[in-house]
C-alpha positions in Angstrom: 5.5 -164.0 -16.0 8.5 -166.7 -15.8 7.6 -169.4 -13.3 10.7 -169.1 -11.5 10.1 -171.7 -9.4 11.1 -174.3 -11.8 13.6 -176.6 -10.5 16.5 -178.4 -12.1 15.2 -182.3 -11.5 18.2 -182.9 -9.2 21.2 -182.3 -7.7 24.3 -183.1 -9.9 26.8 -183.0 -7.2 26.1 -185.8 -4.4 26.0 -185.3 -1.2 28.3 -187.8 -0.2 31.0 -187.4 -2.6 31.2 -183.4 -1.1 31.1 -184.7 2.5 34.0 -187.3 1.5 35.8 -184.3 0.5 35.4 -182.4 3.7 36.3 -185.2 6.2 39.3 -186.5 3.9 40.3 -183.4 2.3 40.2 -182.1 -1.2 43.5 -183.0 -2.0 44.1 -186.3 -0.7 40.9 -187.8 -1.6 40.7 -190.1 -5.4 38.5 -190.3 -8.0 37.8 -193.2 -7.3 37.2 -193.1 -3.7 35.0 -190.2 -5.1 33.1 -192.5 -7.9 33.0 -195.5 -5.9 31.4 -193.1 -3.1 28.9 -191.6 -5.6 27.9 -195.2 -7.3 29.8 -194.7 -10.6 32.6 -196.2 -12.3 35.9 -194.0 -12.7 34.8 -193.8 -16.1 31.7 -192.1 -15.8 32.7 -190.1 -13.3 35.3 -188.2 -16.0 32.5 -188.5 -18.2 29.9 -186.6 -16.3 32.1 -184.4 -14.1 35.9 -184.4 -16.0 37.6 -183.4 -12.5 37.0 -183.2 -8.9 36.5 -179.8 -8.7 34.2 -180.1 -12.0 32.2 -182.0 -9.3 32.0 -179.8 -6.9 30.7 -177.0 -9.3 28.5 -179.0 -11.6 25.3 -177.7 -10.0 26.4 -174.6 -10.4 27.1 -174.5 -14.2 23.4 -176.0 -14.2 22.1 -172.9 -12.5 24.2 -170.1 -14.7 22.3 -171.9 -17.8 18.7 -171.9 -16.4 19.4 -168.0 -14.9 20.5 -167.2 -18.7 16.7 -169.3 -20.0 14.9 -167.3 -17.6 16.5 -164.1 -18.3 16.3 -164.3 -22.3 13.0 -166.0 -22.6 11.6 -163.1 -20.4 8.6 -160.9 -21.8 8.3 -159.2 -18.7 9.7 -155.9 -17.0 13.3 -155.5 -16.6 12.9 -155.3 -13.0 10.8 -158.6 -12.5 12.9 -160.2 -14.7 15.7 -160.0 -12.6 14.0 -160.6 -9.7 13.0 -163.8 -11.2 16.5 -164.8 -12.0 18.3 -164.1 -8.7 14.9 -166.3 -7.2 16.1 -169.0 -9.7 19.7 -168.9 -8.0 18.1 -168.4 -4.7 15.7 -171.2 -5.2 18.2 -173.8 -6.5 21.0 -173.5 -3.6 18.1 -173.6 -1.1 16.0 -176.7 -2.5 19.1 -179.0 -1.0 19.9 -177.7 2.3 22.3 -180.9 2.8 24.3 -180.1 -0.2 24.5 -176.2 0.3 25.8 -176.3 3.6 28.5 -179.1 2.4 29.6 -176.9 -0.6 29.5 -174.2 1.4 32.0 -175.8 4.0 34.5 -177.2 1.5 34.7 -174.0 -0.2 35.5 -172.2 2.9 38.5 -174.9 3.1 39.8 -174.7 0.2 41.3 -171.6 -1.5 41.4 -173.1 -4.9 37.7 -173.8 -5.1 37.1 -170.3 -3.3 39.3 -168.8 -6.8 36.6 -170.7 -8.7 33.7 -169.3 -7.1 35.0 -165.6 -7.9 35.2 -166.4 -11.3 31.0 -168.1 -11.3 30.0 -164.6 -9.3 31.5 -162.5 -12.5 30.0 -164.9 -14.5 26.3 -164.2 -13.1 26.7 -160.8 -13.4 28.0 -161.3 -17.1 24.8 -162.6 -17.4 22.7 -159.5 -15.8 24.4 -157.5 -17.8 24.1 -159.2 -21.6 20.4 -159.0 -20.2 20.4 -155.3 -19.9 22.5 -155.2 -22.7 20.4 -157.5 -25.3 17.1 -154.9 -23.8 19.5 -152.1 -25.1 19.4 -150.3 -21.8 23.1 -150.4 -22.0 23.7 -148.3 -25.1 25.4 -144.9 -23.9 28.6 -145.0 -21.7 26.7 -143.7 -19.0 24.2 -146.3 -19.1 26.6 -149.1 -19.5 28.1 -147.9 -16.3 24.9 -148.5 -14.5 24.1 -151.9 -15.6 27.4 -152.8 -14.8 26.6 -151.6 -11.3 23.2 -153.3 -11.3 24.9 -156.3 -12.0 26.8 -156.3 -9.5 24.8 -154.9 -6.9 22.5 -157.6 -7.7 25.0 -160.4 -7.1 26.0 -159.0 -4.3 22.3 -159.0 -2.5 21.6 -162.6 -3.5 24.9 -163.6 -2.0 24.0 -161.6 1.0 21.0 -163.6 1.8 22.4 -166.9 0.6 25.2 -166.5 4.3 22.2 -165.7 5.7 20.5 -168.5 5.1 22.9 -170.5 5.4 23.9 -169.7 8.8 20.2 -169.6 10.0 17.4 -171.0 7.1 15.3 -168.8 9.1 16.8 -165.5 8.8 15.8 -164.6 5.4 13.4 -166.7 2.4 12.8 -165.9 -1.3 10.3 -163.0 0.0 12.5 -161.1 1.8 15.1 -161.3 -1.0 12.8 -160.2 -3.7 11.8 -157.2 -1.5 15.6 -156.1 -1.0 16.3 -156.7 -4.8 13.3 -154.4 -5.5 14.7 -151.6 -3.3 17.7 -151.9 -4.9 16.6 -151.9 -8.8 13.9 -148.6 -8.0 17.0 -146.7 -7.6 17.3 -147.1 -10.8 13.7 -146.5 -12.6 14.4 -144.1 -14.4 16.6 -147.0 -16.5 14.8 -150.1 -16.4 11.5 -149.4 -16.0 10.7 -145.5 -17.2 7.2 -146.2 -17.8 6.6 -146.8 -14.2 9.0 -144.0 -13.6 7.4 -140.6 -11.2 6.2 -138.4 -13.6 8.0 -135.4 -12.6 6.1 -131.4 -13.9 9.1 -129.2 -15.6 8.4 -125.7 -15.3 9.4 -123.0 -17.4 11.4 -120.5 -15.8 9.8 -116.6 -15.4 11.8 -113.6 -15.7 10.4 -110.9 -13.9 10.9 -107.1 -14.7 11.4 -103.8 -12.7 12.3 -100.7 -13.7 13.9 -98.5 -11.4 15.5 -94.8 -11.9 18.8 -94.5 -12.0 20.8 -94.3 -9.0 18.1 -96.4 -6.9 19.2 -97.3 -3.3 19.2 -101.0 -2.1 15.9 -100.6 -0.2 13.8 -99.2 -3.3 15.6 -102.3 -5.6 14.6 -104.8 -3.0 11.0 -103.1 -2.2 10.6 -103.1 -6.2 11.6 -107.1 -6.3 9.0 -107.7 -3.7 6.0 -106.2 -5.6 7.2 -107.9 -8.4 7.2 -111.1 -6.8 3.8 -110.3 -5.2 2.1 -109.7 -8.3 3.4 -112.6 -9.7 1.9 -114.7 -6.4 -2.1 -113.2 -7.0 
């Protein structure tokens, strides 16, 4: 199994840069206030980051490529291989509680960036899905439905228990997502896993015969079903 603990060495975005950003506003703050804030020149800051809001979501583009290692270098069940990547999204935002909760506040000021997150969420599930996809589990239309769904569904729970977190670090923990994440990908087995799918015993139907004179009342017809079905029983 994956260690999915690994860590990207460290965070790309500073921490004082973002909070410059919150107290002076997105919009009215410079690059350079912004480089001279995170010890850098103007010019490497357009080197390593090419915009402000390339700042802000340099961490981010980090994560999507170590979520996409972990996914395709995977040996390991579809299930557990998911539940590996959505701990190395988990894991990553958590790490830096400083930095999360300052993203996490600009964002929530500023609708641009907010535009920009919507666009990285589709971009995780892309991910998920090129996953499913590259383990062939997405090869009918009907199946391609579902790992769309999965996905989805998937993003959706991590980003659950990332508020969580951050409005209370002790309201939820990689454990406790992994265990909702599992609830969620048994609904679907039958599709990612079928070898640990519930063996289910398909029975052949029985056709059962009585013969009855013509003109038979309702009470001999259902007295004749009953011995029928009573036979059958012994």
């Amino acid at each position: 199994m994956l260690n999915s603990r690994i860590m990207i060495s460290s965070s790309a975005v500073p921490s004082a840069a973002l909070d410059l950003l919150i107290t002076q506003g997105f919009d009215t703050t410079s690059v350079d206030e912004l480089a001279a804030t995170a010890g850098m020149s103007r010019s490497t800051f357009f080197r390593r980051f090419g915009s402000k809001e390339n700042m802000v979501f340099a961490d981010q583009e980090m994560i999507i490529t170590h979520v996409k290692t972990t996914l395709a270098a995977s040996s390991v069940s579809a299930t557990q291989t998911l539940i590996d990547a959505a701990h190395v999204v988990f894991d990553q935002y958590t790490m830096n509680p400083e930095a999360a909760q300052l993203r996490h506040r600009l964002l929530s000021s500023v609708p641009s960036l907010r535009e920009r997150e919507l666009v990285s969420t589709h971009r995780y599930e892309r991910a998920f899905y090129d996953f499913l996809s590259a383990r062939e589990l997405a090869a009918s239309a009907p199946h391609r439905a579902l790992c769309l769904g999965i996905s989805a569904g998937l993003v959706a729970i991590h980003n659950d228990h990332l508020r969580l977190w951050l409005r209370d670090p002790s309201a939820t923990d990689r454990e406790r997502l992994a265990r909702d994440v599992r609830l969620f990908l048994d609904r679907f087995v039958d599709l990612l896993d079928p070898s640990n799918a519930p063996k289910t015993s398909a029975r052949s139907p029985r056709v059962m015969v009585s013969v009855l004179d013509e003109g038979s009342d309702e009470q001999t017809v259902f007295d004749a079903v009953a011995k029928a079905l009573r036979e059958h029983k012994q």
